[in-house]
C-alpha positions as CSV (number, residue, x, y, z in Angstrom):
1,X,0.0,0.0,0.0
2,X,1.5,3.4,-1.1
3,X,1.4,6.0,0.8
4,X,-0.9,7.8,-1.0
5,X,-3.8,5.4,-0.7
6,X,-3.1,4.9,3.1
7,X,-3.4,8.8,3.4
8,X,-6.7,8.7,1.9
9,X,-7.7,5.5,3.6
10,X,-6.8,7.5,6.7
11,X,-8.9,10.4,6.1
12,X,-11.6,8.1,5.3
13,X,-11.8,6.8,8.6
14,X,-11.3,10.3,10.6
15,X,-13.7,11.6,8.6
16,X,-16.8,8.7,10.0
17,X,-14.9,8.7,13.6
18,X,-15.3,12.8,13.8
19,X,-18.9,12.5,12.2
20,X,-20.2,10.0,13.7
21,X,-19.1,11.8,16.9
22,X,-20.9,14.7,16.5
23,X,-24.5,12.7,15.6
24,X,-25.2,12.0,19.5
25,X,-24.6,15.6,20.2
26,X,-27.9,17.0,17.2
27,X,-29.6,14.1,18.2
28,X,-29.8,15.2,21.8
29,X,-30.3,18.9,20.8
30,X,-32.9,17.6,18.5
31,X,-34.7,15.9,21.1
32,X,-34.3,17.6,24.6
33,X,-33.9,21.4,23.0
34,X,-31.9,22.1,25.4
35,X,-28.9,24.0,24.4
36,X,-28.0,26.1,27.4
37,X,-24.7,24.6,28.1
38,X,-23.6,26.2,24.7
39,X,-22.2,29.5,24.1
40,X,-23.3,31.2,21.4
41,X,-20.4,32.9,21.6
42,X,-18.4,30.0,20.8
43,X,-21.2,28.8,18.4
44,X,-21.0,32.5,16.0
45,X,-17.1,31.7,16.0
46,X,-17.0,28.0,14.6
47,X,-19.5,29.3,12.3
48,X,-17.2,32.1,11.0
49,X,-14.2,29.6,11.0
50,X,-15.7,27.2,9.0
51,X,-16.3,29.7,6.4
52,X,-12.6,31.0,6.5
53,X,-11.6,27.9,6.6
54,X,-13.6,26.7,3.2
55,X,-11.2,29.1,1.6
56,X,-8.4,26.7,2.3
57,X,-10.0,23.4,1.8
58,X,-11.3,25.0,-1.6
59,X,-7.3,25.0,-2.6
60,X,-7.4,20.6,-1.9
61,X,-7.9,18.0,-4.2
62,X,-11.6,16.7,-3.8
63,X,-11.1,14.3,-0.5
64,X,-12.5,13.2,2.4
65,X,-11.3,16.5,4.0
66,X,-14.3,18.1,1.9
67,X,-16.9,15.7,3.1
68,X,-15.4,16.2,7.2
69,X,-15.7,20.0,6.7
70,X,-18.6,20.3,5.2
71,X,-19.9,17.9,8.3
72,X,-18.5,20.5,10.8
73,X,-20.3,23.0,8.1
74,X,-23.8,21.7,8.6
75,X,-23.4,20.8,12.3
76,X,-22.2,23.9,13.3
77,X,-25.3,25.8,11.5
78,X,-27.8,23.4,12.7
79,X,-26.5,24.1,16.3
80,X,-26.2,28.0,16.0
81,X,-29.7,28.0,14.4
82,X,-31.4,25.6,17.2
83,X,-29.8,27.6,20.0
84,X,-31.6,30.6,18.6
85,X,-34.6,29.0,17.7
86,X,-34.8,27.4,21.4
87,X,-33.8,30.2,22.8
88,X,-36.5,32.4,21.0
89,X,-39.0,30.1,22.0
90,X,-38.0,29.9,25.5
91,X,-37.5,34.0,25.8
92,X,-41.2,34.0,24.8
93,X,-42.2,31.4,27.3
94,X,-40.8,33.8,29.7
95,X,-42.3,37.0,29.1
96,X,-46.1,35.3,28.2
97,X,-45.4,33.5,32.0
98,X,-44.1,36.9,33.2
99,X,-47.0,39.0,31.9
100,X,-50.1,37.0,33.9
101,X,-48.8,35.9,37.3
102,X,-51.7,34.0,38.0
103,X,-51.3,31.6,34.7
104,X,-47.5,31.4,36.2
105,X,-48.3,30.9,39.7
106,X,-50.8,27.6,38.4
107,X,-47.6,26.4,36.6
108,X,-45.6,26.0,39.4
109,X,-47.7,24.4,40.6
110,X,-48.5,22.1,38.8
111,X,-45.1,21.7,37.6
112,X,-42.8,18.5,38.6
């Protein structure tokens, strides 16, 4: 095996290991919707390094390194957008709730 192919055969598998890594993590956004122990901060940044970053994997030779980033692409939007979609949702549940104390109060209460 040249080292060619073993370099490719080597991104290959990175590329499913890192993937299939970050699945579990939309999944459980997805599902619970909760994001709060992400910054958005950090969120807005991979999202502007990913798109630097596309300038330099637009310079490679179709690979597996395309497929990985644009992964990290996707992932990285989905995330930013669900935290503000979540968070949106759950500012809203907040002020309704905040606006009639006695809908709140029956919450609460009823709340586990």
């Amino acid at each position: 095996m040249n080292y060619d192919t073993l370099a490719l055969l080597a991104g290959t598998i990175s590329t499913v290991l890192f993937a299939a890594g970050n699945v579990p993590m939309l999944v459980k956004a997805l599902r619970t919707r909760d994001l709060s122990s992400y910054s958005p901060a950090n969120l807005t940044l991979t999202n502007l390094g990913n798109i630097i970053h596309w300038v330099y994997i637009l310079s490679l030779p179709f690979g597996p390194i395309w497929l990985l980033h644009s992964f990290y692409t996707v992932t990285a939007l989905a995330m930013l957008v669900l935290y503000l979609r979540y968070r949106r949702q759950q500012v809203h549940q907040t002020t309704r709730r905040s606006s009639n104390p006695a809908v709140f109060q029956t919450q609460e209460m009823y709340s586990v």
